[in-house]
N, C-alpha and C positions, 0 to 999 in steps of 0.2 A: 666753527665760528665762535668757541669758546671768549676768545680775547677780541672778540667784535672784529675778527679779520676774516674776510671769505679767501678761502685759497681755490683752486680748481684742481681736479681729480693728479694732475703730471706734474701741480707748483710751478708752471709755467707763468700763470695768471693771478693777482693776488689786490685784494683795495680794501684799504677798512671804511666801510658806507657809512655817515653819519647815524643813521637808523638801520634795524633789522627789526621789521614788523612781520609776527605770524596771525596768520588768517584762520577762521575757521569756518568760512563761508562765501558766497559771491556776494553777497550785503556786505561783509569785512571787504572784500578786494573793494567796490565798489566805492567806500567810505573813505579808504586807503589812497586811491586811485588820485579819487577828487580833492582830497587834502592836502596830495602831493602839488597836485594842478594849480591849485589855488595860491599854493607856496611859493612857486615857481621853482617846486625843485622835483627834481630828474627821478622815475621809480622804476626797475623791474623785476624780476622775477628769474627764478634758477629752477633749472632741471635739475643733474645730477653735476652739475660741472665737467664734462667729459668733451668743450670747446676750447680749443689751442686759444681761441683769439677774447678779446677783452671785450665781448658782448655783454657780457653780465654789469658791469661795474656802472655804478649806479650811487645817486644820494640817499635812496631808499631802497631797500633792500625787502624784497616783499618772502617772505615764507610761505608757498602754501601745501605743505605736508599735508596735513587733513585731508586734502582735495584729491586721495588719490583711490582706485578702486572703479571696478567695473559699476556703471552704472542701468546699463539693461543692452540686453541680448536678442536681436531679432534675426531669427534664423534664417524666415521668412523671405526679409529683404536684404539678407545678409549684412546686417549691420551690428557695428557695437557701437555705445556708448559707453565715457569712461574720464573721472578727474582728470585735469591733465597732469597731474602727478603720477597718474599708473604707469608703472616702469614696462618696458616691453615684454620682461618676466611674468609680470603680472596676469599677463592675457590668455596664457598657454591653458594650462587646467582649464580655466572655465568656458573658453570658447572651444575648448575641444569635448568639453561636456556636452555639447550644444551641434555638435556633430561639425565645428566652424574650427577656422586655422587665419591670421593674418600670412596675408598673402606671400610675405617675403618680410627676411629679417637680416642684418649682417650679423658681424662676429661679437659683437656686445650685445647682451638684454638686458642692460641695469639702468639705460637711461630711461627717465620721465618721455612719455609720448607729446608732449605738446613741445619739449624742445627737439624731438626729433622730426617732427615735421615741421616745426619753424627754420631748421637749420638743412631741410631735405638729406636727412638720414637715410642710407639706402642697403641693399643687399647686393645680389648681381647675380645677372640673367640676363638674357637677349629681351627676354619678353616680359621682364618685370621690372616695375615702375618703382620711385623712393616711398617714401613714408608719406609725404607730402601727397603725394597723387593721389593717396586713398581717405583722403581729406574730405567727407560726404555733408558735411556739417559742422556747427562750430557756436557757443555760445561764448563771448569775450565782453571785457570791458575797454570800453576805447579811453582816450583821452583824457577825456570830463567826467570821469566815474559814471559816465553810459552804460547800461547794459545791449547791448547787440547780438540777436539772434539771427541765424545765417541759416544757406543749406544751398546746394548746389544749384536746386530747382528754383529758389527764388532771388537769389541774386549771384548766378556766375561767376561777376566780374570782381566781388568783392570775394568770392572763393578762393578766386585763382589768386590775388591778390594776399590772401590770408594763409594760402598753403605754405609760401616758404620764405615770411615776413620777416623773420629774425625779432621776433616780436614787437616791431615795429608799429602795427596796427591797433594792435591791444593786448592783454590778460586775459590766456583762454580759461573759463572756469568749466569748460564740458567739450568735449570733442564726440565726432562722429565717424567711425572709421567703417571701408567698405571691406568685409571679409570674403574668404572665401569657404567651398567647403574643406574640410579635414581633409589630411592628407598625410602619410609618410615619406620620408625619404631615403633615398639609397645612395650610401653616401660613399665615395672612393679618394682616398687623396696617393696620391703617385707622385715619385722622386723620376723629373724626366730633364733630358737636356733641349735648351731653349732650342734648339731649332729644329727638334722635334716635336714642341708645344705649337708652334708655331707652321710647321708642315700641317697639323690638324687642327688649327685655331677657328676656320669658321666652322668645319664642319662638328665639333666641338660645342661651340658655342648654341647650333642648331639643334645637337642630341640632347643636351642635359639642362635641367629648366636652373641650374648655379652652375656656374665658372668663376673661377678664379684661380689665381696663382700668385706666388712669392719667388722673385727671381733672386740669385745669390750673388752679388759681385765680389766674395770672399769666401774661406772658407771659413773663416770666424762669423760672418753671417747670421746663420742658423741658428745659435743660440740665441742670440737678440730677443728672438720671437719663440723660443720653446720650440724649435724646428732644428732638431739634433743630427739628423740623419743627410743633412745637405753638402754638398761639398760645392766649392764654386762654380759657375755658370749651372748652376743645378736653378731645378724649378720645384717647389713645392707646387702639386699643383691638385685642386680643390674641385670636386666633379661628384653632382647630386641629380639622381635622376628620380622624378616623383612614383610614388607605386602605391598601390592600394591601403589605406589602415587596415595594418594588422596584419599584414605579411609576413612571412615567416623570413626571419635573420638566417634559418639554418647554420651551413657552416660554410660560414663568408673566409674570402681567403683575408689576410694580414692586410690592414690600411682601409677594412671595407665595413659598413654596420649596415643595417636601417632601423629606424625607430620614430618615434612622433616628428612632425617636422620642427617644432620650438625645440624639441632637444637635441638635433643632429646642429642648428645654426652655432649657439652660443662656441666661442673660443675662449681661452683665457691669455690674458697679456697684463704682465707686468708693465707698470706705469715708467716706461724707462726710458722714453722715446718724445719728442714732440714733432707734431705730425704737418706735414702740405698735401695736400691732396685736390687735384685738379681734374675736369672734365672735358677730353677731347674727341674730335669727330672720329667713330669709330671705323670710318674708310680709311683712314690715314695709319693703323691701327703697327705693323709691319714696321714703319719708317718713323715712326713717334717712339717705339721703343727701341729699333736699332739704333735710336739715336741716346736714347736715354742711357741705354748701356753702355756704350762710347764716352757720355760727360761723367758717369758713375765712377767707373772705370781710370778715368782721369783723374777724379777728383779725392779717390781713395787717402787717406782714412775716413775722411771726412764720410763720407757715403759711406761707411760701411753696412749699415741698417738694410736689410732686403728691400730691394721694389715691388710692390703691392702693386696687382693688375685686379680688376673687376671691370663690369660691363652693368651699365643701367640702362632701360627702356625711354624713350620720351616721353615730356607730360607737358600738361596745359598752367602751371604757375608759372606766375610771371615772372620771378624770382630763381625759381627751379634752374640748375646747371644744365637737367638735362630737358630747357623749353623747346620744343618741337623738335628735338634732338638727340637721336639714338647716342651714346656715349660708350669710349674706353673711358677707365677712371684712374689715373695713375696715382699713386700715393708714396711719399718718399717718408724721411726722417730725418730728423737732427739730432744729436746727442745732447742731453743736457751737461750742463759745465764746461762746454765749446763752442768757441766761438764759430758756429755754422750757418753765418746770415750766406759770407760768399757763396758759397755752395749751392743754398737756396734760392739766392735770387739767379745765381746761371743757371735753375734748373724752369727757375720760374720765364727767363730770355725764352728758355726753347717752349714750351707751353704757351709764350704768347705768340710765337710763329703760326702755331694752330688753331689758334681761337681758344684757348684753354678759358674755363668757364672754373670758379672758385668754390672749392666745397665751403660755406658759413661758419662752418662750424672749426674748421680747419685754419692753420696759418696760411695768411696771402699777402697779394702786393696788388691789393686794387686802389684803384684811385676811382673818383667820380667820373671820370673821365673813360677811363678803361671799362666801367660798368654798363655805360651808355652805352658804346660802340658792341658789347658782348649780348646786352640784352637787350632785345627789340622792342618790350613793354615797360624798360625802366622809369622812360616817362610818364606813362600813365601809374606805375607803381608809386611813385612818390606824387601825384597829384591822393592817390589812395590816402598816402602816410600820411598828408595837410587835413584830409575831409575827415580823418578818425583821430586825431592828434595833432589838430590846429597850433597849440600851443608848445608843441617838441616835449612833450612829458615825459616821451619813454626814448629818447635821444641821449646818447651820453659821446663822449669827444671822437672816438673811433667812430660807431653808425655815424655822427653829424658831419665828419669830413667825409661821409658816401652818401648820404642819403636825405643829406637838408633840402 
Protein backbone atom coordinates (compact mmCIF):
# COMPACT_ATOMS: atom_id res chain seq x y z
CA UNK A 1 0.00 0.00 0.00
CA UNK A 2 3.06 2.05 -0.73
CA UNK A 3 1.32 4.43 -3.45
CA UNK A 4 -2.15 4.47 -1.14
CA UNK A 5 -3.36 1.43 -3.52
CA UNK A 6 -4.41 -1.77 -1.56
CA UNK A 7 -4.05 -4.63 -3.98
CA UNK A 8 -5.04 -8.41 -2.75
CA UNK A 9 -2.78 -11.27 -2.29
CA UNK A 10 -3.60 -12.92 -6.49
CA UNK A 11 -4.21 -8.73 -7.94
CA UNK A 12 -7.48 -9.86 -8.76
CA UNK A 13 -8.86 -7.00 -6.40
CA UNK A 14 -7.36 -3.63 -6.20
CA UNK A 15 -9.07 0.27 -4.83
CA UNK A 16 -7.00 3.24 -3.76
CA UNK A 17 -9.25 4.28 -0.31
CA UNK A 18 -9.33 7.76 0.37
CA UNK A 19 -7.76 7.14 3.81
CA UNK A 20 -5.38 4.28 5.36
CA UNK A 21 -5.61 4.74 9.09
CA UNK A 22 -3.48 2.42 11.35
CA UNK A 23 -4.63 1.61 14.80
CA UNK A 24 -2.88 0.79 17.88
CA UNK A 25 -5.67 0.02 20.07
CA UNK A 26 -9.56 -0.76 20.41
CA UNK A 27 -9.86 3.10 21.73
CA UNK A 28 -8.09 3.89 17.90
CA UNK A 29 -10.65 1.45 16.16
CA UNK A 30 -13.30 2.98 18.32
CA UNK A 31 -12.39 6.73 17.56
CA UNK A 32 -11.83 5.67 13.90
CA UNK A 33 -15.10 3.74 13.62
CA UNK A 34 -17.26 6.75 14.89
CA UNK A 35 -15.39 9.36 12.73
CA UNK A 36 -16.06 7.39 9.77
CA UNK A 37 -19.98 7.25 10.99
CA UNK A 38 -20.30 10.54 11.61
CA UNK A 39 -18.75 11.40 8.09
CA UNK A 40 -20.87 9.37 6.31
CA UNK A 41 -18.24 7.57 5.00
CA UNK A 42 -17.80 3.79 4.49
CA UNK A 43 -14.57 1.90 6.82
CA UNK A 44 -13.16 -1.53 6.97
CA UNK A 45 -10.63 -3.49 7.77
CA UNK A 46 -8.09 -6.34 5.98
CA UNK A 47 -6.94 -9.54 6.89
CA UNK A 48 -4.24 -10.78 4.75
CA UNK A 49 -6.05 -10.01 1.47
CA UNK A 50 -6.13 -13.79 0.50
CA UNK A 51 -10.42 -12.94 -0.69
CA UNK A 52 -10.99 -13.25 -4.63
CA UNK A 53 -13.91 -10.88 -4.03
CA UNK A 54 -14.06 -6.98 -3.28
CA UNK A 55 -15.06 -7.18 0.44
CA UNK A 56 -12.22 -5.07 1.43
CA UNK A 57 -12.83 -1.90 -0.52
CA UNK A 58 -13.71 0.74 1.52
CA UNK A 59 -13.35 4.89 1.95
CA UNK A 60 -11.48 4.14 4.95
CA UNK A 61 -9.11 1.79 5.22
CA UNK A 62 -8.53 0.74 8.75
CA UNK A 63 -4.89 -1.07 9.59
CA UNK A 64 -4.88 -2.98 12.63
CA UNK A 65 -1.38 -4.80 12.51
CA UNK A 66 -0.67 -4.08 16.23
CA UNK A 67 -3.70 -6.09 17.15
CA UNK A 68 -2.12 -9.19 16.54
CA UNK A 69 -0.84 -11.93 18.98
CA UNK A 70 -2.09 -14.42 21.42
CA UNK A 71 -3.78 -12.89 24.13
CA UNK A 72 -4.46 -15.76 26.87
CA UNK A 73 -4.57 -19.30 26.98
CA UNK A 74 -7.09 -21.55 28.92
CA UNK A 75 -6.49 -24.95 28.75
CA UNK A 76 -8.78 -25.51 31.17
CA UNK A 77 -11.90 -24.57 29.03
CA UNK A 78 -9.94 -24.99 26.15
CA UNK A 79 -9.99 -21.71 24.89
CA UNK A 80 -7.80 -19.02 23.28
CA UNK A 81 -7.87 -15.56 23.01
CA UNK A 82 -6.15 -13.72 20.45
CA UNK A 83 -6.00 -9.90 18.17
CA UNK A 84 -7.77 -10.46 15.28
CA UNK A 85 -4.67 -9.95 13.32
CA UNK A 86 -3.16 -13.37 14.58
CA UNK A 87 -2.42 -15.09 11.54
CA UNK A 88 -3.45 -18.87 11.87
CA UNK A 89 0.48 -19.53 11.91
CA UNK A 90 0.60 -17.76 14.86
CA UNK A 91 -1.34 -20.10 17.18
CA UNK A 92 0.65 -23.39 16.52
CA UNK A 93 3.79 -22.95 19.18
CA UNK A 94 1.98 -21.53 21.72
CA UNK A 95 -1.24 -23.49 22.00
CA UNK A 96 0.76 -26.51 21.65
CA UNK A 97 2.88 -25.27 24.58
CA UNK A 98 -0.28 -25.42 26.52
CA UNK A 99 -0.84 -29.03 25.57
CA UNK A 100 -3.87 -27.39 22.92
CA UNK A 101 -4.17 -27.62 18.96
CA UNK A 102 -7.07 -25.53 16.77
CA UNK A 103 -9.20 -27.84 15.85
CA UNK A 104 -8.87 -27.98 12.14
CA UNK A 105 -6.80 -25.77 9.58
CA UNK A 106 -6.81 -25.72 5.62
CA UNK A 107 -3.89 -25.48 3.16
CA UNK A 108 -3.09 -21.67 4.08
CA UNK A 109 -1.80 -20.46 7.74
CA UNK A 110 -0.89 -16.91 6.83
CA UNK A 111 -4.39 -15.37 7.04
CA UNK A 112 -5.47 -13.05 10.13
CA UNK A 113 -8.15 -15.06 12.26
CA UNK A 114 -10.88 -12.54 12.35
CA UNK A 115 -11.05 -12.72 8.53
CA UNK A 116 -11.04 -16.23 8.46
CA UNK A 117 -13.95 -16.57 10.49
CA UNK A 118 -15.77 -13.81 8.99
CA UNK A 119 -15.46 -15.31 5.57
CA UNK A 120 -15.99 -19.17 7.33
CA UNK A 121 -12.56 -20.27 6.48
CA UNK A 122 -12.45 -24.10 6.64
CA UNK A 123 -10.29 -27.30 6.56
CA UNK A 124 -12.08 -30.65 5.62
CA UNK A 125 -13.23 -33.60 7.55
CA UNK A 126 -16.58 -35.26 7.93
CA UNK A 127 -16.57 -34.10 11.45
CA UNK A 128 -14.88 -30.90 11.39
CA UNK A 129 -16.61 -27.65 11.36
CA UNK A 130 -15.10 -23.94 9.63
CA UNK A 131 -13.20 -21.53 11.53
CA UNK A 132 -16.43 -19.75 12.21
CA UNK A 133 -18.02 -22.44 14.34
CA UNK A 134 -15.20 -22.24 16.89
CA UNK A 135 -16.34 -18.70 17.36
CA UNK A 136 -16.67 -18.81 21.44
CA UNK A 137 -16.63 -15.17 21.85
CA UNK A 138 -15.93 -11.91 20.42
CA UNK A 139 -15.09 -8.30 21.48
CA UNK A 140 -16.00 -5.81 18.24
CA UNK A 141 -16.85 -2.51 17.47
CA UNK A 142 -20.22 -1.85 15.83
CA UNK A 143 -21.31 0.94 13.76
CA UNK A 144 -21.25 3.96 16.10
CA UNK A 145 -17.71 3.28 17.47
CA UNK A 146 -19.63 0.95 20.08
CA UNK A 147 -17.69 -1.30 21.88
CA UNK A 148 -19.60 -4.68 22.10
CA UNK A 149 -18.78 -7.64 24.25
CA UNK A 150 -20.24 -11.18 23.28
CA UNK A 151 -19.74 -14.80 24.13
CA UNK A 152 -21.76 -17.66 23.12
CA UNK A 153 -23.51 -18.01 26.66
CA UNK A 154 -24.89 -14.61 26.70
CA UNK A 155 -26.05 -13.75 23.55
CA UNK A 156 -26.27 -16.74 20.97
CA UNK A 157 -28.15 -15.01 18.38
CA UNK A 158 -25.71 -12.35 17.95
CA UNK A 159 -22.76 -15.19 17.93
CA UNK A 160 -24.18 -17.01 15.34
CA UNK A 161 -24.85 -13.93 13.55
CA UNK A 162 -21.05 -12.61 14.10
CA UNK A 163 -19.34 -16.02 13.12
CA UNK A 164 -19.48 -15.42 9.46
CA UNK A 165 -20.63 -11.67 8.96
CA UNK A 166 -18.01 -10.72 6.42
CA UNK A 167 -17.55 -7.98 8.62
CA UNK A 168 -20.53 -6.69 8.46
CA UNK A 169 -21.44 -6.35 12.04
CA UNK A 170 -18.46 -4.69 13.29
CA UNK A 171 -14.33 -4.48 13.94
CA UNK A 172 -13.30 -7.56 15.84
CA UNK A 173 -10.65 -6.22 18.32
CA UNK A 174 -10.48 -9.76 20.42
CA UNK A 175 -11.67 -13.17 19.44
CA UNK A 176 -12.35 -16.31 21.28
CA UNK A 177 -11.62 -19.36 19.75
CA UNK A 178 -12.70 -23.10 21.20
CA UNK A 179 -9.53 -25.55 20.99
CA UNK A 180 -8.89 -28.71 21.32
CA UNK A 181 -6.29 -30.87 22.92
CA UNK A 182 -2.88 -31.36 21.00
CA UNK A 183 -2.56 -33.75 18.70
CA UNK A 184 -0.53 -35.17 15.64
CA UNK A 185 -1.07 -36.31 12.51
CA UNK A 186 -0.51 -39.10 10.07
CA UNK A 187 -0.45 -37.75 6.94
CA UNK A 188 -0.68 -39.82 3.45
CA UNK A 189 -1.23 -38.30 0.05
CA UNK A 190 -1.84 -40.90 -2.97
CA UNK A 191 -1.91 -40.55 -6.83
CA UNK A 192 -5.33 -42.75 -7.44
CA UNK A 193 -7.80 -42.90 -10.43
CA UNK A 194 -11.14 -41.18 -9.74
CA UNK A 195 -13.27 -43.94 -9.67
CA UNK A 196 -11.30 -45.53 -7.34
CA UNK A 197 -11.45 -42.38 -5.05
CA UNK A 198 -14.79 -42.65 -5.33
CA UNK A 199 -15.40 -46.79 -4.89
CA UNK A 200 -14.07 -45.66 -1.19
CA UNK A 201 -15.33 -42.15 -0.88
CA UNK A 202 -17.61 -42.66 2.18
CA UNK A 203 -15.77 -45.11 3.70
CA UNK A 204 -12.82 -42.74 3.44
CA UNK A 205 -14.25 -39.99 4.58
CA UNK A 206 -15.30 -42.09 7.82
CA UNK A 207 -11.58 -43.52 8.53
CA UNK A 208 -9.58 -40.28 8.32
CA UNK A 209 -10.42 -37.08 10.61
CA UNK A 210 -9.08 -34.76 6.65
CA UNK A 211 -10.01 -35.84 3.12
CA UNK A 212 -9.44 -34.13 0.27
CA UNK A 213 -8.35 -34.50 -3.16
CA UNK A 214 -7.19 -32.57 -6.56
CA UNK A 215 -8.80 -34.16 -9.59
CA UNK A 216 -6.79 -33.67 -12.91
CA UNK A 217 -8.75 -32.94 -16.09
CA UNK A 218 -5.34 -32.62 -17.99
CA UNK A 219 -2.10 -33.74 -17.91
CA UNK A 220 -0.70 -30.21 -17.64
CA UNK A 221 -2.79 -29.86 -14.64
CA UNK A 222 -0.63 -30.80 -11.85
CA UNK A 223 1.84 -28.36 -12.14
CA UNK A 224 -0.57 -25.47 -11.50
CA UNK A 225 -0.60 -26.58 -7.99
CA UNK A 226 3.09 -27.96 -7.40
CA UNK A 227 1.32 -31.52 -7.86
CA UNK A 228 4.11 -33.02 -10.40
CA UNK A 229 3.34 -36.44 -10.43
CA UNK A 230 -0.34 -36.44 -11.90
CA UNK A 231 -1.25 -37.48 -15.07
CA UNK A 232 -4.91 -36.89 -16.30
CA UNK A 233 -8.21 -38.14 -14.62
CA UNK A 234 -5.52 -38.77 -11.70
CA UNK A 235 -6.48 -37.71 -8.26
CA UNK A 236 -4.09 -36.17 -5.73
CA UNK A 237 -5.52 -37.26 -2.96
CA UNK A 238 -4.95 -35.88 0.81
CA UNK A 239 -5.66 -38.53 3.90
CA UNK A 240 -4.71 -37.60 7.67
CA UNK A 241 -5.37 -39.80 10.33
CA UNK A 242 -5.06 -38.26 14.03
CA UNK A 243 -2.42 -40.25 16.32
CA UNK A 244 -1.03 -39.57 19.58
CA UNK A 245 1.90 -36.38 20.04
CA UNK A 246 4.92 -37.65 19.68
CA UNK A 247 4.63 -40.73 17.66
CA UNK A 248 7.11 -42.06 16.23
CA UNK A 249 7.50 -41.27 12.08
CA UNK A 250 9.74 -44.39 11.88
CA UNK A 251 10.22 -45.37 8.46
CA UNK A 252 7.08 -44.22 6.66
CA UNK A 253 6.79 -45.43 3.07
CA UNK A 254 7.22 -42.35 0.19
CA UNK A 255 4.05 -39.78 0.23
CA UNK A 256 3.55 -40.50 4.25
CA UNK A 257 5.01 -38.19 7.44
CA UNK A 258 3.49 -37.50 10.99
CA UNK A 259 4.28 -34.66 12.85
CA UNK A 260 2.42 -31.61 14.99
CA UNK A 261 -0.78 -31.19 13.39
CA UNK A 262 -0.21 -27.20 12.37
CA UNK A 263 2.65 -28.42 10.61
CA UNK A 264 1.39 -31.39 8.56
CA UNK A 265 -1.92 -28.73 7.23
CA UNK A 266 0.02 -25.72 5.70
CA UNK A 267 0.58 -26.19 1.63
CA UNK A 268 2.26 -23.77 -0.57
CA UNK A 269 0.54 -22.28 -3.71
CA UNK A 270 1.71 -19.90 -5.97
CA UNK A 271 -0.54 -16.86 -6.36
CA UNK A 272 -1.46 -17.98 -9.93
CA UNK A 273 -5.09 -18.87 -9.99
CA UNK A 274 -8.31 -17.08 -8.83
CA UNK A 275 -10.54 -18.95 -7.13
CA UNK A 276 -14.88 -20.16 -6.83
CA UNK A 277 -15.46 -22.27 -4.55
CA UNK A 278 -18.93 -23.56 -3.47
CA UNK A 279 -20.75 -25.58 -0.94
CA UNK A 280 -23.12 -28.56 -1.76
CA UNK A 281 -25.20 -31.24 -0.14
CA UNK A 282 -22.75 -33.91 0.42
CA UNK A 283 -25.53 -36.72 -0.44
CA UNK A 284 -25.47 -35.64 -3.89
CA UNK A 285 -21.68 -35.95 -3.67
CA UNK A 286 -21.16 -39.09 -6.85
CA UNK A 287 -23.45 -36.87 -9.46
CA UNK A 288 -22.23 -33.33 -8.52
CA UNK A 289 -18.91 -34.30 -9.61
CA UNK A 290 -19.48 -36.73 -12.42
CA UNK A 291 -21.03 -33.99 -13.56
CA UNK A 292 -18.36 -31.42 -12.84
CA UNK A 293 -15.97 -33.66 -14.83
CA UNK A 294 -18.16 -33.62 -17.88
CA UNK A 295 -18.46 -29.44 -18.07
CA UNK A 296 -14.49 -29.40 -17.16
CA UNK A 297 -13.70 -31.67 -19.60
CA UNK A 298 -15.78 -29.74 -22.19
CA UNK A 299 -14.70 -26.57 -21.30
CA UNK A 300 -10.93 -27.27 -21.58
CA UNK A 301 -8.38 -25.01 -21.75
CA UNK A 302 -10.21 -22.92 -19.95
CA UNK A 303 -10.66 -25.43 -16.93
CA UNK A 304 -7.55 -26.53 -17.00
CA UNK A 305 -6.66 -25.70 -13.18
CA UNK A 306 -7.43 -29.08 -10.95
CA UNK A 307 -10.77 -29.40 -9.21
CA UNK A 308 -10.47 -29.13 -5.52
CA UNK A 309 -12.75 -31.58 -3.39
CA UNK A 310 -13.06 -31.12 0.60
CA UNK A 311 -15.83 -31.84 3.00
CA UNK A 312 -16.94 -29.62 5.92
CA UNK A 313 -19.18 -30.46 9.13
CA UNK A 314 -22.35 -28.37 9.81
CA UNK A 315 -22.75 -25.29 11.93
CA UNK A 316 -25.06 -22.96 13.68
CA UNK A 317 -23.89 -19.25 11.83
CA UNK A 318 -26.30 -17.95 10.07
CA UNK A 319 -24.07 -16.87 7.36
CA UNK A 320 -22.16 -20.15 7.35
CA UNK A 321 -22.34 -22.21 3.82
CA UNK A 322 -22.16 -24.98 5.85
CA UNK A 323 -25.68 -23.83 8.21
CA UNK A 324 -27.32 -26.93 9.45
CA UNK A 325 -25.57 -28.58 6.64
CA UNK A 326 -23.02 -31.29 6.20
CA UNK A 327 -21.14 -30.15 2.88
CA UNK A 328 -18.83 -31.33 -0.40
CA UNK A 329 -16.98 -28.09 -1.06
CA UNK A 330 -16.06 -27.92 -4.74
CA UNK A 331 -13.32 -25.39 -5.73
CA UNK A 332 -12.52 -24.57 -9.24
CA UNK A 333 -10.10 -21.83 -10.90
CA UNK A 334 -9.63 -19.34 -13.53
CA UNK A 335 -6.44 -18.22 -15.08
CA UNK A 336 -5.63 -14.82 -14.68
CA UNK A 337 -5.21 -12.75 -18.12
CA UNK A 338 -8.26 -14.87 -19.53
CA UNK A 339 -11.20 -14.22 -20.19
CA UNK A 340 -12.85 -17.17 -17.80
CA UNK A 341 -16.25 -15.48 -16.57
CA UNK A 342 -17.91 -18.18 -19.28
CA UNK A 343 -16.54 -20.98 -17.82
CA UNK A 344 -17.35 -19.85 -14.45
CA UNK A 345 -20.68 -18.91 -14.58
CA UNK A 346 -21.55 -22.57 -16.40
CA UNK A 347 -19.87 -24.03 -13.55
CA UNK A 348 -21.79 -21.73 -11.23
CA UNK A 349 -25.56 -23.07 -13.64
CA UNK A 350 -24.72 -26.46 -12.27
CA UNK A 351 -23.96 -25.47 -8.38
CA UNK A 352 -27.19 -23.83 -8.43
CA UNK A 353 -29.06 -27.00 -9.50
CA UNK A 354 -27.94 -28.17 -5.93
CA UNK A 355 -28.29 -25.55 -3.74
CA UNK A 356 -24.61 -24.60 -3.87
CA UNK A 357 -24.11 -22.31 -0.96
CA UNK A 358 -20.91 -19.47 -1.59
CA UNK A 359 -17.58 -19.55 -0.03
CA UNK A 360 -17.25 -15.25 1.19
CA UNK A 361 -14.37 -15.22 0.56
CA UNK A 362 -14.15 -16.65 -2.79
CA UNK A 363 -15.52 -15.52 -6.28
CA UNK A 364 -19.45 -15.87 -6.76
CA UNK A 365 -22.61 -14.91 -8.51
CA UNK A 366 -25.06 -14.17 -5.68
CA UNK A 367 -27.64 -11.83 -5.85
CA UNK A 368 -29.95 -10.84 -2.88
CA UNK A 369 -32.09 -12.81 -4.14
CA UNK A 370 -30.24 -16.10 -4.36
CA UNK A 371 -28.99 -15.57 -0.73
CA UNK A 372 -32.42 -15.50 0.73
CA UNK A 373 -33.69 -18.66 -0.99
CA UNK A 374 -30.04 -20.47 0.19
CA UNK A 375 -30.02 -19.25 3.68
CA UNK A 376 -32.88 -19.65 6.06
CA UNK A 377 -31.64 -16.89 8.59
CA UNK A 378 -30.61 -14.27 5.93
CA UNK A 379 -33.38 -12.36 7.28
CA UNK A 380 -32.84 -12.21 10.60
CA UNK A 381 -28.98 -11.70 9.48
CA UNK A 382 -29.52 -8.53 8.00
CA UNK A 383 -32.21 -7.16 10.64
CA UNK A 384 -28.62 -8.05 12.90
CA UNK A 385 -26.57 -5.84 10.26
CA UNK A 386 -29.44 -2.61 10.94
CA UNK A 387 -29.29 -3.15 14.90
CA UNK A 388 -25.21 -2.98 14.90
CA UNK A 389 -24.67 -0.70 11.78
CA UNK A 390 -27.88 1.33 11.60
CA UNK A 391 -26.12 3.75 9.51
CA UNK A 392 -24.29 1.19 6.58
CA UNK A 393 -20.84 2.16 7.91
CA UNK A 394 -19.05 -0.81 6.97
CA UNK A 395 -21.23 -1.26 3.49
CA UNK A 396 -19.38 -0.62 0.50
CA UNK A 397 -21.24 -1.36 -3.25
CA UNK A 398 -20.62 -5.15 -3.55
CA UNK A 399 -21.87 -6.27 0.53
CA UNK A 400 -24.81 -3.29 -0.32
CA UNK A 401 -26.26 -4.88 -3.44
CA UNK A 402 -26.41 -8.41 -0.96
CA UNK A 403 -26.90 -7.31 2.23
CA UNK A 404 -28.85 -3.65 2.42
Amino acid sequence: MDDGTWTNWVGNQSFSPREIVGVDSETDVQREVARASSSGHSIRTVGTGHSFTPIVETDVLLDTSPLRGIIEVDPRQLTVKAGPKTTIADFGDPLWEQGLALANQGDIDTQAIAGAIATATHGSGLKQPNFSAALEGARFVDGLGNLVEITRDSDPDVLHALQASIGLLGIMTEVTLKVVPAYDLHARIDIMKYDEVMERFESDLEEYRHFGLFWMPTEASATLYNLHDADADDCVVKRYREVEPGTSAGDLPEGERIDRSYRIYPMVYDPNFHEVEYFLPIEQTREILDGMRKLMLDWLPLSVYPLEIRVVAADDAWLSPNYQRDNLVVSISGEPGTDYWPYLRACDELFAEYGGRPHWGKIHFMTSERIAALFPRYQNFLEMRRRFDPNGTFLNQHLRSLFQ
